[in-house]
VOGU-3710 file (C-alpha; in Angstrom, 3 decimals, decimal comma):
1> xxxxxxxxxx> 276,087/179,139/46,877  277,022/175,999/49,123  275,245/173,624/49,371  272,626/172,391/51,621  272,786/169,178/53,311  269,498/169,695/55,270  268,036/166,394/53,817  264,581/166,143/52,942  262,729/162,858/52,449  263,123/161,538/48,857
11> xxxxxxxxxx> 260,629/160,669/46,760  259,552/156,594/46,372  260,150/156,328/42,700  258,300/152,854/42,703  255,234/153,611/44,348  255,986/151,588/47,486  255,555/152,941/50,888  259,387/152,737/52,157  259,484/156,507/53,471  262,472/158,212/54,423
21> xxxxxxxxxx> 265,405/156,569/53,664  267,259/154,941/57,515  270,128/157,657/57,743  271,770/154,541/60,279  273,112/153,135/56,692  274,833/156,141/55,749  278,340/156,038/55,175  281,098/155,963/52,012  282,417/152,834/50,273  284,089/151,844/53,531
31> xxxxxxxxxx> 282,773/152,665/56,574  284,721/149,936/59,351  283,224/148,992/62,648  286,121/151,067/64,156  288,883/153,389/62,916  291,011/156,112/63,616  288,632/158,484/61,578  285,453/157,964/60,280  284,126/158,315/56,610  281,369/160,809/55,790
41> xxxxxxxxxx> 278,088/159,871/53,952  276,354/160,990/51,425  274,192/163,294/53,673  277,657/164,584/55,157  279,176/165,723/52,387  278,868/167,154/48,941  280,844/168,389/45,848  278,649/171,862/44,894  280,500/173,259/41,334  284,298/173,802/41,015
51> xxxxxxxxxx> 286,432/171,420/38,951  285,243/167,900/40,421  281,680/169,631/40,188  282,093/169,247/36,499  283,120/165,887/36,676  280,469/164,318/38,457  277,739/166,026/36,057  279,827/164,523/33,012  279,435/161,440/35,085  275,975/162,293/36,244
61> xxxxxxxxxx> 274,646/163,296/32,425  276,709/160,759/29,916  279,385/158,329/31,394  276,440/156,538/33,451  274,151/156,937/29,756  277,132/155,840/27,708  277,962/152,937/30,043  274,585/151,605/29,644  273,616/152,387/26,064  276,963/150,123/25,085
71> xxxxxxxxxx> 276,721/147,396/27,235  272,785/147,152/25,943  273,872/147,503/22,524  276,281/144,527/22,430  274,141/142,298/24,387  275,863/142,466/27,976  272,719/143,463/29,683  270,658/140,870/28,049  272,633/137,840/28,722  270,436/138,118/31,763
81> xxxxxxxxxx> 267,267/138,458/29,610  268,329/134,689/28,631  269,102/133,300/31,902  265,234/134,280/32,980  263,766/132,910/29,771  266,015/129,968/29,889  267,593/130,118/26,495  270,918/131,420/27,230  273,052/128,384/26,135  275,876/129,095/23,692
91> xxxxxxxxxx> 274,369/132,308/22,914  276,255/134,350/25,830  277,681/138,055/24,407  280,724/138,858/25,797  283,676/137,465/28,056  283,175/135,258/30,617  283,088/138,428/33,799  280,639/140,800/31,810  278,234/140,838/34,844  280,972/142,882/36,909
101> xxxxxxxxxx> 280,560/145,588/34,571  276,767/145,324/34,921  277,195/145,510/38,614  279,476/148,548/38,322  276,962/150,761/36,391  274,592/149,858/38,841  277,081/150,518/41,689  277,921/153,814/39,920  274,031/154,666/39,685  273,328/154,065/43,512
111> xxxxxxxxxx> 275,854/156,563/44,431  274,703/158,741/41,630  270,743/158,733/43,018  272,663/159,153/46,766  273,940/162,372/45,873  271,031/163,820/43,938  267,487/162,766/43,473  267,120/161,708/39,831  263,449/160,586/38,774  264,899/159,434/35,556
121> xxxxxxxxxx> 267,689/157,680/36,787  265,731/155,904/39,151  263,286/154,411/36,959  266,271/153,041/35,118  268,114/151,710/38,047  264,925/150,241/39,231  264,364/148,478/35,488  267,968/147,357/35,623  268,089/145,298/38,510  264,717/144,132/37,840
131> xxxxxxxxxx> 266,503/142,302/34,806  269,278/141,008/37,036  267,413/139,895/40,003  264,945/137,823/37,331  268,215/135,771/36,627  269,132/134,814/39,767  268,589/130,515/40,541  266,622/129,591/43,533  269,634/129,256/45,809  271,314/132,421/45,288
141> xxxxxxxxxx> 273,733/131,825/42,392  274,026/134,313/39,860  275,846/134,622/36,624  275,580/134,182/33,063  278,435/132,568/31,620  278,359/129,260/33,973  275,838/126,799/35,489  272,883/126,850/32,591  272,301/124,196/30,096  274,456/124,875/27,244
151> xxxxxxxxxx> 277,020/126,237/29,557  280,264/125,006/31,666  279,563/123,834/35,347  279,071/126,171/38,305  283,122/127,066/39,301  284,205/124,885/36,908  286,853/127,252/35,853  288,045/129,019/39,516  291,611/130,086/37,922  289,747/132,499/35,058
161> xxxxxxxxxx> 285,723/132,278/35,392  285,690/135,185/37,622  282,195/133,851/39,152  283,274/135,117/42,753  284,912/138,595/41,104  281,373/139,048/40,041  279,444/138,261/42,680  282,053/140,569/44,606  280,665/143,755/42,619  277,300/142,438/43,043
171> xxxxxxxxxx> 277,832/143,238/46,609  279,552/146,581/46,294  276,265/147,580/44,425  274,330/146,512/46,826  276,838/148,012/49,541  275,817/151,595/47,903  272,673/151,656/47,962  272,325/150,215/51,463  274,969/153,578/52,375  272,107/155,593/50,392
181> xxxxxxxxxx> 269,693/155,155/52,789  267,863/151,930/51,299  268,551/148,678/53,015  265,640/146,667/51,560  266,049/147,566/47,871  265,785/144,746/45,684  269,223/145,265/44,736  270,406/144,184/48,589  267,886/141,617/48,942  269,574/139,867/45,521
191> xxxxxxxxxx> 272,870/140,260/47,086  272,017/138,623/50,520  270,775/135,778/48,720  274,309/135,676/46,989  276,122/136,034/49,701  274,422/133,371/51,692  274,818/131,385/48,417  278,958/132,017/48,511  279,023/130,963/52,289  277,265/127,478/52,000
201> xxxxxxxxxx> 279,563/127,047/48,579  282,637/127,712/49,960  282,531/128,663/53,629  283,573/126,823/56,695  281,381/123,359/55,280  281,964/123,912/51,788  284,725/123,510/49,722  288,079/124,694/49,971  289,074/126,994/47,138  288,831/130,274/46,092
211> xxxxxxxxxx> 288,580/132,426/42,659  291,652/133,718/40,302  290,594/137,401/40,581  290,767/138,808/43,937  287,031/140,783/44,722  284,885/138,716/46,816  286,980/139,608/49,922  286,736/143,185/49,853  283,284/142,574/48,689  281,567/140,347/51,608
221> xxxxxxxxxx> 284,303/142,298/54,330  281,992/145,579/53,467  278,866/144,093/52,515  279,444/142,915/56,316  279,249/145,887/57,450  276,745/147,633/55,936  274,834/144,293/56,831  275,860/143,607/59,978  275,813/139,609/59,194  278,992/138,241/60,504
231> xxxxxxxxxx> 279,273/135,300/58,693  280,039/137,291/55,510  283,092/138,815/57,078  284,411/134,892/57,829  283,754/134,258/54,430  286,257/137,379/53,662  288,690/136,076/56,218  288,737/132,457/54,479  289,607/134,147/51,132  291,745/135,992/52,689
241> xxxxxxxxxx> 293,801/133,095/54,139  293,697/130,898/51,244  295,324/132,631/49,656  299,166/132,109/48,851  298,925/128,346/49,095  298,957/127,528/45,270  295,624/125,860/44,947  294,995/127,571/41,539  296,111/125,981/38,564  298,961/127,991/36,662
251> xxxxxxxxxx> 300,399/128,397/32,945  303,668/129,516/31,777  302,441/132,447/31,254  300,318/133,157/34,398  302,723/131,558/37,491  301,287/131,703/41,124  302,254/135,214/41,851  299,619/136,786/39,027  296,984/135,344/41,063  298,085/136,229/43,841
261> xxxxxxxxxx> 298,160/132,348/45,164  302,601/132,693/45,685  302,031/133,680/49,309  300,189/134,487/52,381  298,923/137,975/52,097  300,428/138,440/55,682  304,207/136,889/54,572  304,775/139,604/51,555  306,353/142,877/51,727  305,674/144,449/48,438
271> xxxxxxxxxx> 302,676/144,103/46,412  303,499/142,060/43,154  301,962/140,292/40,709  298,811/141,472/39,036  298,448/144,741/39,599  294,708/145,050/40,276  294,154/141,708/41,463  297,133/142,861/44,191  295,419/146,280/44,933  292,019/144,554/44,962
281> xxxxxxxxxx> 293,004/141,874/47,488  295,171/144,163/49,726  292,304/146,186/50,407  290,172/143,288/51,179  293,027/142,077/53,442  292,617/144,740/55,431  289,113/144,836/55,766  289,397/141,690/57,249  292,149/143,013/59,768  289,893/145,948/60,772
291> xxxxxxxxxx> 287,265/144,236/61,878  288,884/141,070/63,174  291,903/142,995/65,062  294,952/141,383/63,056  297,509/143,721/63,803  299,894/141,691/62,280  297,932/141,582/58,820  297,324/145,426/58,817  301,117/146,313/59,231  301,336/143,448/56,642
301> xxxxxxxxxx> 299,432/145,608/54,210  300,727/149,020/55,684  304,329/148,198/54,572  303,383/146,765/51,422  302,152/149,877/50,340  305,138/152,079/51,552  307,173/149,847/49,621  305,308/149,531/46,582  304,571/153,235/46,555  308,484/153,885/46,985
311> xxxxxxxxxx> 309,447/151,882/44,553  306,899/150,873/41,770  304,438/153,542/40,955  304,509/155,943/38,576  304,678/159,660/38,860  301,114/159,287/37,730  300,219/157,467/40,824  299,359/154,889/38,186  300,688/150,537/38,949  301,454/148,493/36,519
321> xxxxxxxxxx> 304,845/148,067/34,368  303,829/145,158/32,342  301,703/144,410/29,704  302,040/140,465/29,387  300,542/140,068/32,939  299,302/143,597/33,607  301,406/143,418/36,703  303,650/144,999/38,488  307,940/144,725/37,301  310,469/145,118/39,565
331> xxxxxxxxxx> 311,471/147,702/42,091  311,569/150,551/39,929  311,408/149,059/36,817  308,775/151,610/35,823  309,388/152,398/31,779  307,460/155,488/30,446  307,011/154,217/27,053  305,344/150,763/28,638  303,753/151,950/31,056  301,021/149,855/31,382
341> xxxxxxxxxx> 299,269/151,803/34,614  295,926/150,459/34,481  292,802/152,907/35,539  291,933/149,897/37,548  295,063/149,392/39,392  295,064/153,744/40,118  291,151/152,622/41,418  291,957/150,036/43,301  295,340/152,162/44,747  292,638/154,284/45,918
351> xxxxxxxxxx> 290,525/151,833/47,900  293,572/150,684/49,476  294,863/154,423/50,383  291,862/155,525/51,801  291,624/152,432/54,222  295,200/152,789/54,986  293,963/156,511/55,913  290,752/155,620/57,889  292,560/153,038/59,583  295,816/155,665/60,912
361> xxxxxxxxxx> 295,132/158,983/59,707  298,303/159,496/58,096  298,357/162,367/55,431  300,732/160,080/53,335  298,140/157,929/52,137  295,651/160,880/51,346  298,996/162,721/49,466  298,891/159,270/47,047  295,342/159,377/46,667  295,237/162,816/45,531
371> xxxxxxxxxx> 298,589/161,729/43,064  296,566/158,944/41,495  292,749/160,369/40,826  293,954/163,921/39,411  296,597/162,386/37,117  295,782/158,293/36,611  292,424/158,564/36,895  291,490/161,545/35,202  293,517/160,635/32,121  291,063/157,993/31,288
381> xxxxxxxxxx> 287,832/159,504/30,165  287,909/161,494/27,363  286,627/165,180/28,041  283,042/164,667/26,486  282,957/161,534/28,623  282,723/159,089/25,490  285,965/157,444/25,242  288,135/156,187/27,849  291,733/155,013/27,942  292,525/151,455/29,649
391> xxxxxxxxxx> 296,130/151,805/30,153  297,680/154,985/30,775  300,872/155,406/29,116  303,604/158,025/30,132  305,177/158,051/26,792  303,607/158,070/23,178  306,151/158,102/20,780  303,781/157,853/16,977  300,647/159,433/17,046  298,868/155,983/16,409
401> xxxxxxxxxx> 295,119/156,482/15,070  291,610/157,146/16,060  289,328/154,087/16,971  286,396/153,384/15,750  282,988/155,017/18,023  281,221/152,048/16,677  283,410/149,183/17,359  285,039/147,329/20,265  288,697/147,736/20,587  291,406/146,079/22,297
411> xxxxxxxxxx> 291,472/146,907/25,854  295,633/147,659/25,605  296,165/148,645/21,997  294,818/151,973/21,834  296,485/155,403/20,731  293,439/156,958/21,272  290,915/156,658/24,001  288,023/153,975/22,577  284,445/154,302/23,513  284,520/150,357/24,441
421> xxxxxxxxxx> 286,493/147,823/24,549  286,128/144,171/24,501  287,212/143,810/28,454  285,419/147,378/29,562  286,484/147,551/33,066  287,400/150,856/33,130  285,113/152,642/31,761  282,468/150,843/34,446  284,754/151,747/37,395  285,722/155,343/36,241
431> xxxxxxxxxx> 281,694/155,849/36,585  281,359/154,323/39,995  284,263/156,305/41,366  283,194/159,641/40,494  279,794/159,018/40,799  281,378/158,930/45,054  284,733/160,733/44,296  283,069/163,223/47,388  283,544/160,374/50,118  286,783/160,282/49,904
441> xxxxxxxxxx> 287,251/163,824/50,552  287,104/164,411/54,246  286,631/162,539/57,707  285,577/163,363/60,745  286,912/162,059/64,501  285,743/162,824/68,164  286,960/166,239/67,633  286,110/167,452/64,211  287,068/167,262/60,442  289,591/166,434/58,644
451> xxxxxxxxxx> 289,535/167,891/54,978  292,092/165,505/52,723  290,965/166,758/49,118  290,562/170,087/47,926  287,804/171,461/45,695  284,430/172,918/46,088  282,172/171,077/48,536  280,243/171,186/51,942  280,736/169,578/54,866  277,779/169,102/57,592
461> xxxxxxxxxx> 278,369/166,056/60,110  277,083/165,716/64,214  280,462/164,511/66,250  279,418/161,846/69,272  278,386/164,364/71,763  275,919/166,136/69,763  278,126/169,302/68,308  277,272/169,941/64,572  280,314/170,849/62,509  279,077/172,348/59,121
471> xxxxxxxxxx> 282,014/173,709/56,435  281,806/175,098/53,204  285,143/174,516/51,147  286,104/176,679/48,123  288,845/176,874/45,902  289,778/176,970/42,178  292,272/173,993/42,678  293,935/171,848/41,151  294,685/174,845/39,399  294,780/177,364/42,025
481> xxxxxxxxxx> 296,081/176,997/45,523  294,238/179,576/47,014  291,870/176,946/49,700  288,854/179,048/51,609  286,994/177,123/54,645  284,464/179,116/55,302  282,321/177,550/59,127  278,761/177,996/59,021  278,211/176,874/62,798  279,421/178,481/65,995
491> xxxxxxxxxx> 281,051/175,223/67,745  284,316/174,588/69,536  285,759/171,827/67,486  289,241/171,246/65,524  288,973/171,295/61,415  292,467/169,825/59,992  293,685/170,610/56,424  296,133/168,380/54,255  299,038/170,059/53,383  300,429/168,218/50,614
501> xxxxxxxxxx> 303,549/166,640/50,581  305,080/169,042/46,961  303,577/171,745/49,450  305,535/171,439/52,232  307,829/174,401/53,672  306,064/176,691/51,336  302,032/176,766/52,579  300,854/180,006/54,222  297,439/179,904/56,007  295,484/182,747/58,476
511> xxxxxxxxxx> 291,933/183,125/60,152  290,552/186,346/59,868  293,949/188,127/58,793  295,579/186,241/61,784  299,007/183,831/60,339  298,947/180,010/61,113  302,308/178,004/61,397  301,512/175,777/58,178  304,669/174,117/57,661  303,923/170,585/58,978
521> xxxxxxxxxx> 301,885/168,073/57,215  298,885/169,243/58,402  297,185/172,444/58,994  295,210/172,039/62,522  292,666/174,365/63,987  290,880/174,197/67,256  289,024/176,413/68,995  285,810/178,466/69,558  284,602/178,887/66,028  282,028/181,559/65,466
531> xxxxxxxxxx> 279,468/180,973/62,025  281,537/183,332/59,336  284,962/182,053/60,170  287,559/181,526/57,323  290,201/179,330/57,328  292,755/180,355/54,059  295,316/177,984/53,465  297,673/178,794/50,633  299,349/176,138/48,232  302,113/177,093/46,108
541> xxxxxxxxxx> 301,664/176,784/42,335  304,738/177,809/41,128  305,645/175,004/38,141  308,566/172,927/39,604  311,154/170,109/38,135  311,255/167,067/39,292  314,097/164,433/38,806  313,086/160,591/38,805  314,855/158,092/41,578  318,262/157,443/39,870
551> xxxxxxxxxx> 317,642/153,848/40,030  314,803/154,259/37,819  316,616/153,589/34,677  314,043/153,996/32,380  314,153/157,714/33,141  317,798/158,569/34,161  318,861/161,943/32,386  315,347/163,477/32,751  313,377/165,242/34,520  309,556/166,076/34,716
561> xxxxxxxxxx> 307,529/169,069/35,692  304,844/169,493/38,135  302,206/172,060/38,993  300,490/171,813/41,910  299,423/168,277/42,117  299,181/168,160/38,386  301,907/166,163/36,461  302,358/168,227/33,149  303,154/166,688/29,724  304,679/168,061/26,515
571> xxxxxxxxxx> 302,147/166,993/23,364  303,015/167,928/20,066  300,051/170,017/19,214  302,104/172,500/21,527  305,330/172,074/19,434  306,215/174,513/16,254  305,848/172,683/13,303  308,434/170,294/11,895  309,400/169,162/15,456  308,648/166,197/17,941
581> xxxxxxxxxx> 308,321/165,361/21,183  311,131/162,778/20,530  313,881/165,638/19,299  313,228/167,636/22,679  315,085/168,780/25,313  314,364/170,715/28,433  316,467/173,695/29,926  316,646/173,035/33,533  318,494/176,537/34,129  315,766/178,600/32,574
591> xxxxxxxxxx> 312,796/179,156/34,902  309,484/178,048/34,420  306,585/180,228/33,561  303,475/179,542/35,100  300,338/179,218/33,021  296,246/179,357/33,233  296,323/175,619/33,282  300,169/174,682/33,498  303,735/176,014/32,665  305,865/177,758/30,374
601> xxxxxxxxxx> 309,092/175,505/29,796  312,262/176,335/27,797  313,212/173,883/25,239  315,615/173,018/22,415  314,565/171,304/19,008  317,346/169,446/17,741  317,134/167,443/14,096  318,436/164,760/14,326  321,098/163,067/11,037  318,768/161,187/8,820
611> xxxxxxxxxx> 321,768/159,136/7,569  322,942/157,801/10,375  324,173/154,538/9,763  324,960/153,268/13,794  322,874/154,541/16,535  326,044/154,529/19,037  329,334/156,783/19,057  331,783/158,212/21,686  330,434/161,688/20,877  327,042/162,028/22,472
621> xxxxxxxxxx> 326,150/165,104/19,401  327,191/162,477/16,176  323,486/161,950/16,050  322,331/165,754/16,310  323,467/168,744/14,125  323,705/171,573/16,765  323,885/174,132/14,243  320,396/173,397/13,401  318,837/173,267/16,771  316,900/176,174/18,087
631> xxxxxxxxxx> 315,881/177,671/21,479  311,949/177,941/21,572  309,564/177,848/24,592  306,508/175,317/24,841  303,334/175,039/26,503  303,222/172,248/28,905  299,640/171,090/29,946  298,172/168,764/32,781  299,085/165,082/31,864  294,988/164,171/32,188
641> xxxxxxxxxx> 293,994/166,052/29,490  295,872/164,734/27,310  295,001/163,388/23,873  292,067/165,468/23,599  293,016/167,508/20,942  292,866/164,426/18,107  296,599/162,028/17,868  299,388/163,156/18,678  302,676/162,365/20,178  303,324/162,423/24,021
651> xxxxxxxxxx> 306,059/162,921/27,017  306,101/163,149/30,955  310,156/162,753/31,195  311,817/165,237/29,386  315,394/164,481/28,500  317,784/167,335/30,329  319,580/169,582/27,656  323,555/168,915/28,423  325,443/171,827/29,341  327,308/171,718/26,067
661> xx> 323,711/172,656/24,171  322,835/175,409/26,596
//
């Protein structure tokens, strides 16, 4: 059943009078002053079952659970136990930015408690902040690895102490619950004092300087908004414009450009550097040119995504080539095996995307978003929600070996997703995005909705003259592309469907039995709608091959398969014995076979000469005994579900099978 988004007051879990939540806070993770469509809120819209149905209940019922019981085991939590009782000193677990991933669960858990009253949940939120708030000094400042006795100064270490990047998620927490409907909470009150504490620091009377790991602009840009204090949005736009003037101090190792400090925001053309940092500060950028009506800044941004997208992003969706800097390489240096492809960056790809798709309503930016979370994002947790990968390789060539569950491990160096690592940043974001994955899944504009993702969810939002559109949404995707939109109001108003950009030339759609022209990049319908109506739109899930940009040398001479908006992968478990993933080739000329869950390739197993002495030769078969290859046919499965099935060896590009072989 869909369902219903008549609210009803929610239940005070701590006894004080607040009543109804204000509904006039309601929004998503962005919500600007102005925009060419406007996000939906957590009364507006809501994933009911289906595939991201599942997701948010693993979220819901042991990411959030498995979040906190490790960060409480290893002493993250408490570190603001000490601050309050004043014995902190040198007895700080953790690295230096631990607090961020505090203020991420708690980010995660305000969006949870948005969605769904949780009695439980609430009690622990409550306790939670309780713990932080207690640590917070007089004038505002708040963290736990600077400015105690025992510890270095107060932004004493700008370059890597990350004091702003926390503060910055201290004020997305509070951002969420103010957009649940509770503007006082502690939480926000704890935040304002930070905020107020960041301005006087280092705002227009302060000092000049700024912190190595973009956050606080994004941060005090939105908490801006959902505050309505101005002065936090100049204290964005001051970041903002500091930046690229090389007042941080730099290594060999870590030049300018990995901080983001090479040059103005508004002077670059592709985003470089740091991948997350880059994503992280792009979106903040244009925050700030939202609300402050910097055209020039916004196209800034605007074309440093096209370019980035076009020419340094994996098929994934996932940023990131290198592992020294986690940062981006060159235009398309983009190596499969080295993929670095943090679940960060693909998070932070998202924030930009959607407020690239607020801001102009182009279906390009909602095609990436879809890209990243069903393939970048959804690689990351492990399917019992327990384990999570960092980086998101496209290639695994041994099958490495399981991590401990009872140990940290190193946030890179995993075969195997880890239950924690020593920098858990992912595992802290993964929960706050799905825990709102549902906001970023429609709009709505003077004339109706707009429906970007696909899945099963309902839709119930007043336009500015009073009409009440209300749509239930139902489909089986990503694995089927069958996409029912069923109105449950009589209202004349226009309801717009994504067609995705693989789906293009091949979409069918009809209302009641009557055919829509669906070949565009959008599917628009307006008109008299009576309550019962059905919009079908239907996306074609016939497996397809895909062939990489030829300057993308890393992956010349292959190809990779798609399904829908699923990238597919070939794992050995689905090989016959005796064979691997590095021996295989693809047979372009034999069709694909689709699947339950993904396609049915033809392949050929070569063995390769065990004595080879050179690996080079004018023959391109000296290494390969063709006699002893076979034909055989192999299961290939969605690339985020990956690695669930215990080690194993991995591959997105699949090397073509010469004609010679065939």
């Amino acid at each position: 059943m869909p369902h219903d988004l008549a609210l009803s007051p929610e239940t005070d879990f701590d006894g004080v009078p607040d009543g109804t939540p204000d509904r006039s806070t309601r929004g998503g993770p962005v919500a600007p002053s102005h925009s060419r469509l406007r996000p939906l809120g957590p009364d507006e819209i809501a994933i009911d079952g289906g595939f991201w149905g599942e997701r948010q209940s693993l979220n819901a019922d042991v990411i959030l659970a498995h979040c906190e019981t490790w960060m409480e085991r290893i002493g993250w939590i408490s570190n603001f136990d000490k601050v309050a009782d004043g014995i902190i000193g040198g007895n700080h677990a953790g690295i230096e930015f631990v607090d961020s991933e505090i203020y991420k669960l708690l980010e995660a858990m305000a969006w949870e408690l948005a969605r769904r009253a949780d009695a439980s949940l609430e009690a622990r939120y409550r306790a939670l902040v309780a713990r932080v708030a207690a640590a917070q000094d007089d004038d505002g400042y708040l963290n736990t690895s600077f400015g105690h006795p025992g510890q270095p100064l107060r932004y004493s270490n700008l370059e890597w102490g990350h004091e702003l990047y926390c503060a910055g998620h201290l004020l997305q927490a509070a951002v969420a619950r103010i957009r649940g409907g509770y503007p006082n909470d502690e939480i926000v009150r704890v935040a304002r004092r930070a905020a107020d504490h960041v301005y006087r620091e280092f705002g227009p009377d302060g000092r000049i300087a700024l912190c190595g790991h973009p956050e606080i602009e994004v941060a005090l840009a939105e908490f801006s908004r959902a505050t309505g204090e101005a002065r936090y949005l100049d204290m964005a736009q001051l970041f903002v414009e500091r930046r690229g003037n090389g007042m941080l101090a730099t290594t060999i190792l870590f030049g300018h450009e990995y901080f983001q400090d090479d040059m103005p925001v508004r002077d670059a053309t592709v985003l470089r550097g740091h991948a997350v940092r880059a994503l992280y500060l792009a979106s903040g950028a244009l925050d700030v040119a939202t609300e402050t009506h910097d055209r020039q800044l916004a196209d800034a941004i605007a074309l440093q995504w096209k370019n980035t997208v076009s020419r340094r992003t994996y098929i994934t969706g996932g940023m990131g080539s290198h592992h020294q800097d986690e940062a981006f390489g060159d235009d398309y240096e983009l190596p499969a095996d080295r993929a670095y492809s943090e679940t960060c960056a693909g998070i932070g790809s998202v924030m930009l995307s959607w407020r690239l798709l607020l801001e102009t309503g182009e279906s390009a930016y909602a095609d990436l978003i879809e890209r990243t979370l069903l393939n970048n994002i959804l690689a990351s947790p492990r399917e019992d929600g327990r384990a999570f990968y960092y980086t998101n390789t496209l290639q695994q060539r041994t099958e490495g070996t399981e991590p401990s569950e009872e140990a940290l491990s190193e946030r890179a160096e995993a075969s195997l997703r880890a239950p924690w690592f020593e920098v858990s940043c992912c595992p802290t974001n993964v929960a706050r995005t799905l825990a709102s994955v549902g906001l970023y899944f429609a709009t709505a504009d003077d004339h109706g909705v707009q429906l970007h993702q696909f899945g099963d969810y309902s839709v119930k939002t007043t336009l500015p003259d009073g009409r009440v559109v209300a749509l239930h949404v139902e489909s089986g995707y990503p694995f089927d592309g069958a996409v029912r939109v069923t109105v449950q109001s009589d209202v004349d108003a226009t309801v717009t469907l994504r067609i995705p950009r693989w789906a293009r030339g091949a979409a069918t759609a009809s209302i009641g039995g009557v055919h829509l022209a669906a070949d565009g990049t959008e599917l628009i319908v307006s008109r008299q709608f009576t309550a019962g109506d059905c919009i079908e739109l239907h996306l074609p899930m016939q497996p397809r091959i895909v062939h990489p940009h030829p300057r993308i040398d890393a992956a010349r001479g292959t190809v990779a398969v798609e399904r829908g908006p699923l990238v597919l992968v070939l794992e050995s478990p689905d090989l016959p014995a005796g064979f691997s993933t590095e021996t295989v080739e693809i047979d372009p000329d034999v069709p694909l076979v689709l699947t339950a869950n993904g396609a049915q390739a033809a392949i050929r197993l070569r063995v390769e000469h065990s004595d080879a002495l050179w690996p080079y030769a004018q023959s391109t078969r000296r290494q390969t005994d063709r006699d002893s290859s076979r034909l055989a046919s192999a299961e290939l499965t969605p690339y985020f579900a990956w690695a669930n099935r215990g080690p194993s060896t991995m591959r997105v590009w699949l090397p073509l099978a010469p004609a010679s072989g065939r």
